[in-house]
MDTraj code that builds the backbone (N, CA, C; nanometers):
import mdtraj as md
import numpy as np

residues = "UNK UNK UNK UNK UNK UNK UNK UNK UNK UNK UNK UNK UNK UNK UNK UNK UNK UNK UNK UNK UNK UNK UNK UNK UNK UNK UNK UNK UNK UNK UNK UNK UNK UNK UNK UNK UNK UNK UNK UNK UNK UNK UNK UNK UNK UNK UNK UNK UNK UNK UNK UNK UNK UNK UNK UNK UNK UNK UNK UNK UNK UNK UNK UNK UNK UNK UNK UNK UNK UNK UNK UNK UNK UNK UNK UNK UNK UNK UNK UNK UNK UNK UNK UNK UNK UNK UNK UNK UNK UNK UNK UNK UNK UNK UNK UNK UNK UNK UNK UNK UNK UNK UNK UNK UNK UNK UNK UNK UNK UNK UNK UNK UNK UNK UNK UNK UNK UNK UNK UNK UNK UNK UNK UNK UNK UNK UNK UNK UNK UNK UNK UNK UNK UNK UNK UNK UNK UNK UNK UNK UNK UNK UNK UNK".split()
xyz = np.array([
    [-4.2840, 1.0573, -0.3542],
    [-4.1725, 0.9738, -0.3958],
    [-4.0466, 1.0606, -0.3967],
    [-3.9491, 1.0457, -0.3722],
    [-3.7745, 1.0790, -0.3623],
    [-3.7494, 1.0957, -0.4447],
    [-3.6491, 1.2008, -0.4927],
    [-3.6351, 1.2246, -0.6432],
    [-3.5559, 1.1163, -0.6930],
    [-3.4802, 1.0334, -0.6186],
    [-3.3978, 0.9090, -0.6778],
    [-3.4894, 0.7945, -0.7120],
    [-3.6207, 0.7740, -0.6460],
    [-3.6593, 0.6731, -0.6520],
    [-3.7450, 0.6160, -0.7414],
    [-3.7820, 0.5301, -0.8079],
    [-3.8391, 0.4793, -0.9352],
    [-3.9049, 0.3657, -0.9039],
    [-4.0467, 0.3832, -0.9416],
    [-4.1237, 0.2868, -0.9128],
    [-4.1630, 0.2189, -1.0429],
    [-4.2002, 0.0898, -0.9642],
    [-4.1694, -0.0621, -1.0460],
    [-4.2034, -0.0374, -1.2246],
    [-4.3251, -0.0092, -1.2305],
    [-4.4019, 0.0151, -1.3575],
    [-4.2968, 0.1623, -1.4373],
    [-4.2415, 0.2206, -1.3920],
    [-4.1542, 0.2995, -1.4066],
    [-4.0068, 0.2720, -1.4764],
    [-3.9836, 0.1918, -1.3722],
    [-3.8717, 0.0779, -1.3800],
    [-3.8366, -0.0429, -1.5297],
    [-3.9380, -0.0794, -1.5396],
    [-4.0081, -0.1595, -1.6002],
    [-3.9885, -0.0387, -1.7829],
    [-4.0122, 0.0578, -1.7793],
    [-4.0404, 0.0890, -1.9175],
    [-3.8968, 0.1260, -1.9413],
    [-3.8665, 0.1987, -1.7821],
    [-3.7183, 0.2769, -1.8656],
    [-3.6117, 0.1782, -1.8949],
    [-3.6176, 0.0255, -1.8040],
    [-3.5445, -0.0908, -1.9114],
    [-3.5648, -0.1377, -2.0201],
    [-3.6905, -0.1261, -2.0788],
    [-3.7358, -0.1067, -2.1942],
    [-3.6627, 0.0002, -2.2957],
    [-3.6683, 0.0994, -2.2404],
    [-3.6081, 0.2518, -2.3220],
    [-3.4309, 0.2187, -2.3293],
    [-3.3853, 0.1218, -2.2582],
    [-3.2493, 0.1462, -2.2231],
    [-3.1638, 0.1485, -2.3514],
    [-3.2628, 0.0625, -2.4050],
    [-3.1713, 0.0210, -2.5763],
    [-3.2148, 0.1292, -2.6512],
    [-3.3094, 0.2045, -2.6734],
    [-3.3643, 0.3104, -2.7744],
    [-3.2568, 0.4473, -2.7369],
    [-3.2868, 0.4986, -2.5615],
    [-3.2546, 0.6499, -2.5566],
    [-3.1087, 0.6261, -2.4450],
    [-3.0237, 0.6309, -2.5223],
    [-2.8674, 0.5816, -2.3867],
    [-2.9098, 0.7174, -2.2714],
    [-2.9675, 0.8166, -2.3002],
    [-3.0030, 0.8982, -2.1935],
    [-3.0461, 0.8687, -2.0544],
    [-3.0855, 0.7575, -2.0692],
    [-3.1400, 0.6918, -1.9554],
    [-3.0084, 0.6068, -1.8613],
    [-2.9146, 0.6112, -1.9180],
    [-2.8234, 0.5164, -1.8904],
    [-2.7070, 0.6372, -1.8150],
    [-2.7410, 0.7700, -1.8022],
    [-2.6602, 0.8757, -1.7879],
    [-2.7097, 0.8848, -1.6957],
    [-2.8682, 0.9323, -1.6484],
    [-2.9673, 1.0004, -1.5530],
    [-2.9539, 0.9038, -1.4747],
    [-2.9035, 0.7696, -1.5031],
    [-2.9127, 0.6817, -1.3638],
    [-2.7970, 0.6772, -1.2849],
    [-2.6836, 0.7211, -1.3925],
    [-2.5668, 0.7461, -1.3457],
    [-2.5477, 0.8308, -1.2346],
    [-2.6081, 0.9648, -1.2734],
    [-2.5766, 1.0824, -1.2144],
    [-2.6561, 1.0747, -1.0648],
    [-2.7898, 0.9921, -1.0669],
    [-2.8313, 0.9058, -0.9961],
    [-2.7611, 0.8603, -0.8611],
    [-2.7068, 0.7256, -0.9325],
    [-2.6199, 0.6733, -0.8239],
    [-2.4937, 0.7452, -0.8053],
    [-2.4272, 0.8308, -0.8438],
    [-2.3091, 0.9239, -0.8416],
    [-2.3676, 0.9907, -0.6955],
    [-2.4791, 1.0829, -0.7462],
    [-2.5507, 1.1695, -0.5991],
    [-2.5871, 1.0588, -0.5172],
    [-2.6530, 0.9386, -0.5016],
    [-2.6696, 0.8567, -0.3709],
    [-2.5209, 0.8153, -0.3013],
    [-2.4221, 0.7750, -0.4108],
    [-2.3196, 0.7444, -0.3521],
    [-2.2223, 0.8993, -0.2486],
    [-2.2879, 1.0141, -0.3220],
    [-2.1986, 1.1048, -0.2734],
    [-2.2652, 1.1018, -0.1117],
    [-2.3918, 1.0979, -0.1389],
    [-2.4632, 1.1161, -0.0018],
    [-2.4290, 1.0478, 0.1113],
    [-2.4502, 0.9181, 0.0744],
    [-2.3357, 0.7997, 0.1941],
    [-2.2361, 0.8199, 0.2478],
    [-2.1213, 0.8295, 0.1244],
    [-2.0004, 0.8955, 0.2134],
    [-2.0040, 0.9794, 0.2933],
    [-2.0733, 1.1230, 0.2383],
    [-2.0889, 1.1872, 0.3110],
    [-2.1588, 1.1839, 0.4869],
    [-2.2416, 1.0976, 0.4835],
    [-2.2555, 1.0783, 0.6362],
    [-2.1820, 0.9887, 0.6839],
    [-2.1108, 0.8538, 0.6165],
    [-1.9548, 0.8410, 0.6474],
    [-1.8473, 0.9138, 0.6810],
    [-1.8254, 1.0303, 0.6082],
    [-1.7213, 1.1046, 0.6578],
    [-1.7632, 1.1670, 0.7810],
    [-1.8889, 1.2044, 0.8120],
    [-1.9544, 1.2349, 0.9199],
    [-1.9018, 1.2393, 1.0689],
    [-1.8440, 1.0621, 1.0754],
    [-1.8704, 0.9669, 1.1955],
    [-1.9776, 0.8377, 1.1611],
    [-2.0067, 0.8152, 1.0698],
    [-2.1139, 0.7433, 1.0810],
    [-2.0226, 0.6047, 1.0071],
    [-2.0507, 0.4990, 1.0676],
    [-1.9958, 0.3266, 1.0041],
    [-2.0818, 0.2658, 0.8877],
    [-1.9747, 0.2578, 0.8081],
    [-2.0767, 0.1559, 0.6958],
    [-2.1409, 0.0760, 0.7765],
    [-2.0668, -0.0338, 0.8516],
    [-2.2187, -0.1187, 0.9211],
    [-2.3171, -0.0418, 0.9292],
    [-2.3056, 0.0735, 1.0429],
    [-2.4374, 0.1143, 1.0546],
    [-2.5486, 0.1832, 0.9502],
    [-2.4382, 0.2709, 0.8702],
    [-2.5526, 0.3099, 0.7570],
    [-2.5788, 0.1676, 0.6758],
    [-2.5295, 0.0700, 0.6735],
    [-2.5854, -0.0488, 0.5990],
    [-2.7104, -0.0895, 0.6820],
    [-2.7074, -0.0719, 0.7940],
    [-2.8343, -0.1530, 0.8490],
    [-2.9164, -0.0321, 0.8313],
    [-2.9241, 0.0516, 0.8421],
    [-2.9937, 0.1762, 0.7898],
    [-3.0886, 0.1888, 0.6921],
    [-3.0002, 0.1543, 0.6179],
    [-3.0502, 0.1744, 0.4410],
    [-3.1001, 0.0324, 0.4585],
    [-3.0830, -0.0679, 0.4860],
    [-3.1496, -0.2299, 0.5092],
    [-3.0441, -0.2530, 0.3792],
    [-2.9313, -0.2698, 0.4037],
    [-2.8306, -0.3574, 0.2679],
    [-2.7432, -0.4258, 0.3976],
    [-2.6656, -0.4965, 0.3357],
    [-2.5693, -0.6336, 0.4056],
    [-2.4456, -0.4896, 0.3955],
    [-2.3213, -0.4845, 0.4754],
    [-2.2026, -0.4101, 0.4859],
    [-2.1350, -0.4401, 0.3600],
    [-2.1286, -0.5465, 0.3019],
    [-2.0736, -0.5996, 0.1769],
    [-2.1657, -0.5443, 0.0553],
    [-2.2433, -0.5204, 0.0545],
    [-2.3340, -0.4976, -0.0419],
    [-2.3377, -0.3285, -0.0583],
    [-2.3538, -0.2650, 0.0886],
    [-2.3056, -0.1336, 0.0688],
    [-2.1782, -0.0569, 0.0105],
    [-2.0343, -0.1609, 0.0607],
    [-1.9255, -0.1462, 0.0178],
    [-1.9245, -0.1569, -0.1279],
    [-1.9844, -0.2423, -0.1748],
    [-1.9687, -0.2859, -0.3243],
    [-2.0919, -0.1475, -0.3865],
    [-2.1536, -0.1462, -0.3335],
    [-2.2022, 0.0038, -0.4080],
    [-2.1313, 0.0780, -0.4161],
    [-2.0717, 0.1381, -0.2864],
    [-1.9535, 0.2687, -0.2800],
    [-1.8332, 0.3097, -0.3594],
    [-1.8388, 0.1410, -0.4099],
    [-1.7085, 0.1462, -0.4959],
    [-1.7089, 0.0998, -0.6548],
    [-1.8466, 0.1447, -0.6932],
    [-1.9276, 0.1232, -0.8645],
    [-1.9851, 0.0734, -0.8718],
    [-2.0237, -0.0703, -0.7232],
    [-2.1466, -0.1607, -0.8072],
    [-2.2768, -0.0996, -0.8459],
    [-2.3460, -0.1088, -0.9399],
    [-2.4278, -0.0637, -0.9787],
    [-2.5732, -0.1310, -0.8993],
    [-2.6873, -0.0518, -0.8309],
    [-2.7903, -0.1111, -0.7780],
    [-2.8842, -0.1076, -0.8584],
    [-2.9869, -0.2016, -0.8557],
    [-3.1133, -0.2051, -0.9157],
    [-3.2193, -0.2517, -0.8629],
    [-3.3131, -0.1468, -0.8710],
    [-3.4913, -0.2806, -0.7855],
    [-3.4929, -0.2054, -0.6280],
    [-3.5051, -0.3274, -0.5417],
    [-3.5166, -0.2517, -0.4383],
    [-3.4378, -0.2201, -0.3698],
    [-3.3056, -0.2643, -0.4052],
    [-3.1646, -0.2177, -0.3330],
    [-3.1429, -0.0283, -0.3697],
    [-3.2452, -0.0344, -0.4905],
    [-3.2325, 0.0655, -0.5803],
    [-3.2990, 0.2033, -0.4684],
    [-3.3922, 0.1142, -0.4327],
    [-3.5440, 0.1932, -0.3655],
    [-3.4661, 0.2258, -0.1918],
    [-3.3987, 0.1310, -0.1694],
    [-3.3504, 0.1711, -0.0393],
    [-3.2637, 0.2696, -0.0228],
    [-3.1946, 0.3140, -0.0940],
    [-3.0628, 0.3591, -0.0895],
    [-3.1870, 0.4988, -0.1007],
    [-3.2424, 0.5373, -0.2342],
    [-3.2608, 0.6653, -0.2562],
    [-3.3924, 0.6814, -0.1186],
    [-3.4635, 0.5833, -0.0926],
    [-3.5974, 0.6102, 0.0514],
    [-3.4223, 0.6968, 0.1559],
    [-3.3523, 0.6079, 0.1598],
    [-3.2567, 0.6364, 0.3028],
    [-3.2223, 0.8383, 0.2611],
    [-3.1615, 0.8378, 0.1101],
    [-3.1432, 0.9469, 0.1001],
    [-3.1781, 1.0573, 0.0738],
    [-3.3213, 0.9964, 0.0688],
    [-3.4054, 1.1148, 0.0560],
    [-3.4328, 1.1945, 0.1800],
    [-3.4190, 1.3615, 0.1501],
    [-3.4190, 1.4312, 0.2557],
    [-3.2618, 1.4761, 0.3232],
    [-3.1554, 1.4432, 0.2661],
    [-3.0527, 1.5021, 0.2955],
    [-2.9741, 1.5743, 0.1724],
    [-2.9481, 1.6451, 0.2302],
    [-2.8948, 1.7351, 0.1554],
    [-2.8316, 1.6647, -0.0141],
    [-2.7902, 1.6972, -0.1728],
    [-2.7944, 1.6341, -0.2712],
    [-2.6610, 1.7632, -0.2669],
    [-2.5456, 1.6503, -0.2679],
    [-2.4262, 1.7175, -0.3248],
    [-2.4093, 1.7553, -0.4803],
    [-2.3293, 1.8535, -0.4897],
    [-2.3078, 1.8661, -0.6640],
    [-2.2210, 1.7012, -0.6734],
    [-2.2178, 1.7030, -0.7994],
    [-2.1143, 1.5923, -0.8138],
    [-2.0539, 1.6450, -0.9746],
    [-1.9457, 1.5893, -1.0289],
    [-1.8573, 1.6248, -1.0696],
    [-1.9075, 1.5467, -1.2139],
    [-1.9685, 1.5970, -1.3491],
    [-1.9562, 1.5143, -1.4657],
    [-1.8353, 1.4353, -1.5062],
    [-1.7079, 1.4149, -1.4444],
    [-1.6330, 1.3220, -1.4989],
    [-1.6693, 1.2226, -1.4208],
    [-1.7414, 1.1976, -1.2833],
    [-1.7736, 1.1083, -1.2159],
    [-1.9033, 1.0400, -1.3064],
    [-1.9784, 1.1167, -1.3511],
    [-2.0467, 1.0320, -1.4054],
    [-2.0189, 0.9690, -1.5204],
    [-1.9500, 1.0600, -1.6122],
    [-1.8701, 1.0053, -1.7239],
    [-1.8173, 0.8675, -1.6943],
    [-1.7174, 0.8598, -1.6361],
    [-1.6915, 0.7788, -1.5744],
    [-1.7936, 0.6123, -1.5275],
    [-1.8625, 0.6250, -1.4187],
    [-1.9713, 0.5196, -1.3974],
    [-2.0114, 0.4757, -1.5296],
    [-2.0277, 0.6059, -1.5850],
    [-2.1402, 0.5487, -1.7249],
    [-2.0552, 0.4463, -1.8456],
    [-1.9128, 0.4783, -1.8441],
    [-1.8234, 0.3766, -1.9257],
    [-1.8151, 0.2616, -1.8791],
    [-1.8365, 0.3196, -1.7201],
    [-1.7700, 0.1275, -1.6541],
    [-1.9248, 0.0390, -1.6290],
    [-2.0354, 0.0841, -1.7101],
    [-2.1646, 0.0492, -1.6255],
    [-2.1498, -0.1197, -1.6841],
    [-2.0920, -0.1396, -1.7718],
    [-2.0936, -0.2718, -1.8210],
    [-1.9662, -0.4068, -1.7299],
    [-1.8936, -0.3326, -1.7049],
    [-1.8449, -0.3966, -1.6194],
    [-1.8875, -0.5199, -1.4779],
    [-1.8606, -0.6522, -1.5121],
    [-1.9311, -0.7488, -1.4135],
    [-1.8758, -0.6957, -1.2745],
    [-1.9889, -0.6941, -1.1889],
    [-1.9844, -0.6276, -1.0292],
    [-1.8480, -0.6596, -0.9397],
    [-1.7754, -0.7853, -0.9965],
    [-1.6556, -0.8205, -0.9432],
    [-1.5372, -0.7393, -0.9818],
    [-1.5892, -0.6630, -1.0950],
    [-1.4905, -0.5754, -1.1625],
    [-1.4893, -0.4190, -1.1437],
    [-1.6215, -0.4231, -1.0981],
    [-1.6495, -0.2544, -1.1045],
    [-1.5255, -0.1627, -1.0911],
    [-1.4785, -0.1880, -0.9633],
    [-1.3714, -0.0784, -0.8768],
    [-1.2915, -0.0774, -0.9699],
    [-1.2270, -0.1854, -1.0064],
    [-1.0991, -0.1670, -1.0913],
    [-1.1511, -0.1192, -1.2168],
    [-1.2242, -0.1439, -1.2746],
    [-1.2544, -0.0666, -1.4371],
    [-1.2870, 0.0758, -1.4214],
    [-1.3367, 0.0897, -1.2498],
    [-1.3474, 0.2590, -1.3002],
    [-1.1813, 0.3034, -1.2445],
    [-1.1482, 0.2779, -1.1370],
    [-1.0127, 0.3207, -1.1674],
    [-0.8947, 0.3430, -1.3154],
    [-0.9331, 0.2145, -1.3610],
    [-0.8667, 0.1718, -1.4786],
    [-0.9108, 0.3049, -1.5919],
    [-1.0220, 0.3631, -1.5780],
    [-1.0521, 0.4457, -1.6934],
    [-1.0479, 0.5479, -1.6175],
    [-1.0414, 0.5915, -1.5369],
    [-0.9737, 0.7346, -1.4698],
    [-0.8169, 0.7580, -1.4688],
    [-0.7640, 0.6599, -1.4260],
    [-0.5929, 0.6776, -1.4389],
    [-0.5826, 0.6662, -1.6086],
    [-0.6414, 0.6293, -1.6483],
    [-0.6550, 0.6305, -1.8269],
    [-0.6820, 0.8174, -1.8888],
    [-0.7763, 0.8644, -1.8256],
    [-0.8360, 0.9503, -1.8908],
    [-0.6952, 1.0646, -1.8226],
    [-0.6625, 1.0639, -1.6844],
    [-0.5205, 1.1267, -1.6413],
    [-0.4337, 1.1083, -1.7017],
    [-0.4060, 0.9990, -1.7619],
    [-0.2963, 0.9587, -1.8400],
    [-0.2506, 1.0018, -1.9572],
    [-0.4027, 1.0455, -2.0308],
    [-0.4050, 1.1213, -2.2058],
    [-0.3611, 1.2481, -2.1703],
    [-0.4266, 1.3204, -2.0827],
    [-0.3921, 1.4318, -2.0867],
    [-0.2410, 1.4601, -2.0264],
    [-0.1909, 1.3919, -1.9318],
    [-0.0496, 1.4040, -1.9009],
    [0.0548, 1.3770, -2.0394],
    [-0.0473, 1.2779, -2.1034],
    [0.0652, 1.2699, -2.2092],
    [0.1244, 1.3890, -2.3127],
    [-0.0073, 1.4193, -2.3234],
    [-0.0413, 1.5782, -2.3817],
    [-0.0266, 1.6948, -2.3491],
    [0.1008, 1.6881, -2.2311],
    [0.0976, 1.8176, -2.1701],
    [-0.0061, 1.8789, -2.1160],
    [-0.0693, 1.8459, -2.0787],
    [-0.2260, 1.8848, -1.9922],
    [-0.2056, 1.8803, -1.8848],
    [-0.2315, 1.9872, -1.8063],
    [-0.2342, 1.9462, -1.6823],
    [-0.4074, 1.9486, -1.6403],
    [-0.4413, 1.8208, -1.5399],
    [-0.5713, 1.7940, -1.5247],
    [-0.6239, 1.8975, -1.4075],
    [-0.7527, 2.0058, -1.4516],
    [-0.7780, 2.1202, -1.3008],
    [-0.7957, 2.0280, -1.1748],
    [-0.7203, 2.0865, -1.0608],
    [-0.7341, 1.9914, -0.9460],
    [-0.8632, 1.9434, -0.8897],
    [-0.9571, 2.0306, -0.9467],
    [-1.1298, 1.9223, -0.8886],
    [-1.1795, 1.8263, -1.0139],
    [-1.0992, 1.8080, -1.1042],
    [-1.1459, 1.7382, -1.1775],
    [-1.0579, 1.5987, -1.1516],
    [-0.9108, 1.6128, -1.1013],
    [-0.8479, 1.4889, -1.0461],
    [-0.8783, 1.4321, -0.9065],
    [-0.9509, 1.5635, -0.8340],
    [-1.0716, 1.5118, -0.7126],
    [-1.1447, 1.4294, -0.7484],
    [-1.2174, 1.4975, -0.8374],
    [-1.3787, 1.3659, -0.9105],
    [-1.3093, 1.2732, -0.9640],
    [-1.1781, 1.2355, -1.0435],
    [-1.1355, 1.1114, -1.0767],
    [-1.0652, 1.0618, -0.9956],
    [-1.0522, 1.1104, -0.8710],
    [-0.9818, 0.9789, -0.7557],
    [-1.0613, 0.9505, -0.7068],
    [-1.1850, 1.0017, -0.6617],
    [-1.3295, 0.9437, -0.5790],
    [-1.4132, 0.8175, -0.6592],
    [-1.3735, 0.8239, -0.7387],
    [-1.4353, 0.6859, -0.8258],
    [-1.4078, 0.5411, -0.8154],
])
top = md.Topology()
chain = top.add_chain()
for i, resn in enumerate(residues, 1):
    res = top.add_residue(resn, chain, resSeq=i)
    for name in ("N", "CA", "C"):
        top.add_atom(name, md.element.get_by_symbol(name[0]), res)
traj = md.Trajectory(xyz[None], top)
């Protein structure tokens, strides 16, 4: 099995756990943070969302709406990490997951904008504050 991937009976308890240990609600984050980094990345490649959508077996719309916060579950869940298993697992940036993990409640029509909305938010405190934000950390909050 893929280190992303989670099988049913698996599946099944850790929605169970979701309300007891929020830990679980992080690890899935960081999760889809690394599948999403992976995509792009063979996007930036040369490679077309169409085609990595037919790839991974998702609709182009359905991939897009991942790329940009929707959250997957089940076997959309299972495809993405089967596709990415075996390529390389980028670092990814804890404000990215920070991030996902605030907006995970957000309805799927909303995703993009609520994580934007809480990244230009979290830029915003610290500008207010005389902070200046380190430039890979305003990397990981524009990729969101």
């Amino acid at each position: 099995m893929c280190p992303f991937e989670i099988d049913p009976d698996e599946r099944e308890a850790r929605e169970e756990m979701h309300g007891r240990w929020p830990g679980l609600l992080l690890l899935d984050e960081i999760h889809l943070a690394e599948m999403r980094a992976i995509v792009w990345a063979h996007i930036n490649n040369g490679a077309t969302q169409k085609a990595v959508a037919a790839e991974i077996g998702l609709t182009p719309r359905k991939l897009h709406q991942f790329l940009v916060g929707v959250i997957i579950h089940g076997d959309e869940w299972n495809r993405v990490a089967d596709w990415c298993n075996g390529k390389p697992r980028p670092r990814i940036k804890v404000e990215t997951v920070a991030v996902g993990a605030l907006a995970a409640w957000a309805p799927n029509s909303r995703a993009r904008a609520v994580r934007a909305a809480i990244a230009a938010a979290v830029c915003q405190a610290y500008e207010s504050h005389g902070i200046t934000v380190p430039p890979d950390v305003a990397d990981a909050l524009s990729v969101v």
